[in-house]
C-alpha positions, 0 to 999 in steps of 0.5 A, a space after each residue: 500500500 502507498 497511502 496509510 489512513 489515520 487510526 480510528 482515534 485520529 479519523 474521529 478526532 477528523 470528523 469520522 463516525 463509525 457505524 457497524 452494518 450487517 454485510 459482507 465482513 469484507 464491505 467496508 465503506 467511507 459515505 460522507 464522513 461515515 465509515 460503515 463496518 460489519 461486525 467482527 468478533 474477536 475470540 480466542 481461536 481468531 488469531 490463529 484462524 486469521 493467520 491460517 487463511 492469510 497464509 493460505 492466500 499468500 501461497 496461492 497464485 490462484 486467488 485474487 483479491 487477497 480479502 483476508 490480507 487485505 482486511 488485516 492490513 486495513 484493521 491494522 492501519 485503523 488500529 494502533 492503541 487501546 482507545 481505537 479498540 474501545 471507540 470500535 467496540 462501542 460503535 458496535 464493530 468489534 466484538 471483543 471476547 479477548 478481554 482487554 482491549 490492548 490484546 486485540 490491539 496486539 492481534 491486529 498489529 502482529 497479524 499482518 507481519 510478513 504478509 506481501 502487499 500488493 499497492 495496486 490490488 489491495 482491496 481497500 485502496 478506495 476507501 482509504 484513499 477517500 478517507 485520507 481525502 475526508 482528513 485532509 480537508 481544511 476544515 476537517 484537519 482544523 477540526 481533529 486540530 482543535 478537538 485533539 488539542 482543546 477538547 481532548 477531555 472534559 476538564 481541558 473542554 472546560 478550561 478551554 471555554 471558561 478562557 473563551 468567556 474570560 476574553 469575551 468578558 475581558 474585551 466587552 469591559 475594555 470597550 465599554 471603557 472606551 466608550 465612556 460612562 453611559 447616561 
């Protein structure tokens, strides 16, 4: 793959919403800022069985495209720390019966190791191409700026608009100051 998409963290920061759909495993869709993925549980047979089928498509010449490659490659792009895991889980995507959330986090990351890419058949260029389009607007990319830096928790929220009210405050009482005493 050429281009590599922001985890789920990032692209939520960016305005992403996710949204769990019941289709193919393999139907995963960027539609105006919404990314719709199928449901995928996680338990304790998944790692091997993911492994077993990626090895599977990495030594057959006859099978194209690599869905199974592919899909773990692009999860691993969308996972990278423990509150992409929750933020997924609470949208309904992943099913985690693992545990915790850094063992899934683990699995995703570990799984694609040594599996050879493709950039023109990845079967998920589409849609990070898009989702990377989707971030890198202005308006987007000052959105995720100011939710990352200013919003990133309730109190630094907080600490964040009483300052806005302050200097609101602050410059009403200077102008009406200019303006002398009303009569």
């Amino acid at each position: 793959m050429e281009e590599v998409m922001q985890n789920a963290t990032e692209l939520s920061e960016a305005g992403v919403s996710f949204e769990k759909v019941d289709t193919s495993l393999f139907d995963i869709k960027l539609v105006n800022g919404l990314m719709e993925i199928p449901c995928f549980t996680v338990e304790d047979g998944t790692e091997s069985l993911l492994q077993n089928l990626i090895a599977y498509e990495q030594q057959s010449s006859d099978v194209d495209p690599t869905y199974f490659s592919d899909y773990a490659s692009f999860m691993d792009q969308l996972i990278d720390s423990d509150k992409d895991v929750n933020l997924l889980c609470q949208n309904g995507i992943i099913m985690n019966w693992l545990g915790e959330d850094k063992e899934v986090v683990s699995l995703f990351n570990k799984i694609g190791n040594g599996v050879t890419m493709y950039p023109d058949d990845f079967y998920y260029k589409e849609e990070i191409r898009k989702t990377i389009e989707h971030c890198e607007k202005p308006w987007n990319r000052m959105k995720a700026n100011l939710k990352h830096n200013y919003f990133s928790s309730p109190w630094v929220g907080a600490s964040t608009v009483a300052a806005i009210i302050l200097l609101i405050l602050t410059a009403t009482q200077t102008i009406l100051a200019f303006r002398g005493p009303v009569m």
